[in-house]
C-alpha positions, 0 to 999 in steps of 0.5 A: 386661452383657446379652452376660455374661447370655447366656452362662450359658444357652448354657453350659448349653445346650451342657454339655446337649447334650454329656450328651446326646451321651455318654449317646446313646454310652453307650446305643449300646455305644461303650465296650463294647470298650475293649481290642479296639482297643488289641490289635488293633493288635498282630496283623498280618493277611494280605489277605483278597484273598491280595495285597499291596498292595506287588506291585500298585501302584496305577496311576500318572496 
């Protein structure tokens, strides 16, 4: 009966931490851009370096 006692407490302690844990990312701006991830998978960029990663292959062991 004891161990059901305890587990209202670490239930609570732990949906506190998770409020926490969501109101700390909300304050820090990680949902401020919910679309530019979504497009930016859309867009091929170039290599800011001008090479592909193709015709330089890393070197083999």
């Amino acid at each position: 009966m004891t161990n059901l006692l305890m587990l209202i407490p670490v239930a609570l302690v732990l949906g506190g931490l998770g409020l926490v844990a969501f109101l700390w990312a909300l304050k820090s701006g990680q949902f401020e851009d919910l679309d530019g991830a979504a497009n930016r998978i859309l867009f091929d960029y170039e290599d800011p370096r001008g090479k592909d990663e193709d015709e330089n292959p890393p070197a083999q062991r």
